[in-house]
C-alpha positions in Angstrom: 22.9 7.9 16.2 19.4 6.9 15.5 17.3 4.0 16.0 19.5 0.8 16.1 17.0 -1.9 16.7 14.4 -0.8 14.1 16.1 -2.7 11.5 15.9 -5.8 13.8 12.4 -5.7 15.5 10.5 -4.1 12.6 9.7 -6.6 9.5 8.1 -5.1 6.9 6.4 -7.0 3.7 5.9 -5.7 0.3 3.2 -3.7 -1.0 0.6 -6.2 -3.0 -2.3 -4.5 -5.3 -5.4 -6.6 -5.4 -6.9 -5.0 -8.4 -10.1 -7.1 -8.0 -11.6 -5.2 -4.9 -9.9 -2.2 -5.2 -7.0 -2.5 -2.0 -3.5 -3.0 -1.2 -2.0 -5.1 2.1 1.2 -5.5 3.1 2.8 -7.4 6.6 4.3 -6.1 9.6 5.5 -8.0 12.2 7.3 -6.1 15.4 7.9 -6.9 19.1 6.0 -3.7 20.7 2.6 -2.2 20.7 3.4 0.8 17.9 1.7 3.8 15.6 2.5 3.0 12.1 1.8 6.0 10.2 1.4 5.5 6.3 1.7 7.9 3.3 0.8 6.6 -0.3 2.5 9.7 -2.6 2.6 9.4 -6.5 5.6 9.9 -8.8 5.8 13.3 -8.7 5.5 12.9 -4.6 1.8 14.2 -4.0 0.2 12.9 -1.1 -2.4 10.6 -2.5 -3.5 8.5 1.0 -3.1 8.4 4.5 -4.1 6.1 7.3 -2.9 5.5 10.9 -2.8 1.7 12.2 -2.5 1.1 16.2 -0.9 -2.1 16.8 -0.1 -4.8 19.0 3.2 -6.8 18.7 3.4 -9.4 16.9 2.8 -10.1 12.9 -0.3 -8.9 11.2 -1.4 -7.8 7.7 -2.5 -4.3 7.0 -4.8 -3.2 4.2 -5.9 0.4 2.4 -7.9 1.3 -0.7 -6.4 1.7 -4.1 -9.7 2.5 -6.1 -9.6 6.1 -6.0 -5.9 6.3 -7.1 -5.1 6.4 -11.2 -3.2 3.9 -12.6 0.6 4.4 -12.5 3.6 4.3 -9.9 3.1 5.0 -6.1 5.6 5.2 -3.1 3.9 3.8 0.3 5.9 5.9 2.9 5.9 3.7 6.0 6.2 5.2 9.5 7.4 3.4 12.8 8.7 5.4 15.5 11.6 7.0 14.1 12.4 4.4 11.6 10.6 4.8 7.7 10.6 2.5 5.4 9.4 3.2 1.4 7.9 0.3 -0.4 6.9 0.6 -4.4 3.8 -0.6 -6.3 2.2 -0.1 -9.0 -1.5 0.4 -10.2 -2.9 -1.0 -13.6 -6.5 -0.2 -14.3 -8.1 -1.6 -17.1 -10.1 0.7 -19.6 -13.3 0.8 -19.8 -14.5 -0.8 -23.2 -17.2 1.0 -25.6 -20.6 -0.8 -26.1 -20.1 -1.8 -29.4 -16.5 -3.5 -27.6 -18.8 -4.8 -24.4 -21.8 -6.3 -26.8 -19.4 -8.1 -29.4 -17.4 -9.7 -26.3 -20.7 -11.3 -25.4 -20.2 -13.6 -29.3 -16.5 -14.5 -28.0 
């Protein structure tokens, strides 16, 4: 049968990239003290990042680093008991500009 509360005590936010210093949060809120396990896996499903979290009840937001993974489309596998939930985001990292490009955006 499963887990039939999950759905009910478990509130999970979306995945938001904060390109600026390099990480990614997203909310949980849930009645009990819990492991939440979570996977970040690319498009073609390779793990990329993992990290652990030990909370308490209640809402908080959780954070992990982006700046080692390549721009493109990820899948954040989330882990709570028996219950997963998938969230999807997306990195966009700028290119680096030559120095003829860096030195005439000085004159702009």
């Amino acid at each position: 049968m499963g887990n039939t509360s999950g759905n009910q005590e478990t509130l999970i936010g979306q995945v938001l990239v904060n390109e600026q210093d390099g990480t990614a949060s997203f909310s949980y809120e849930g009645i009990d003290k819990v492991r939440l396990n979570l996977i970040v896996q690319d498009k073609l499903g390779r793990s990329m990042y993992n990290k652990s979290f030990e909370l308490e009840g209640g809402p908080v937001e959780l954070s992990f680093k982006t700046d080692s993974l390549s721009s493109g489309t990820y899948h954040a596998w989330i882990y709570i008991g028996d219950e997963v939930q998938i969230r999807t985001f997306g990195i966009k990292k700028t290119e680096e500009k030559g120095l003829i490009s860096k030195f005439l955006s000085i004159f702009k």
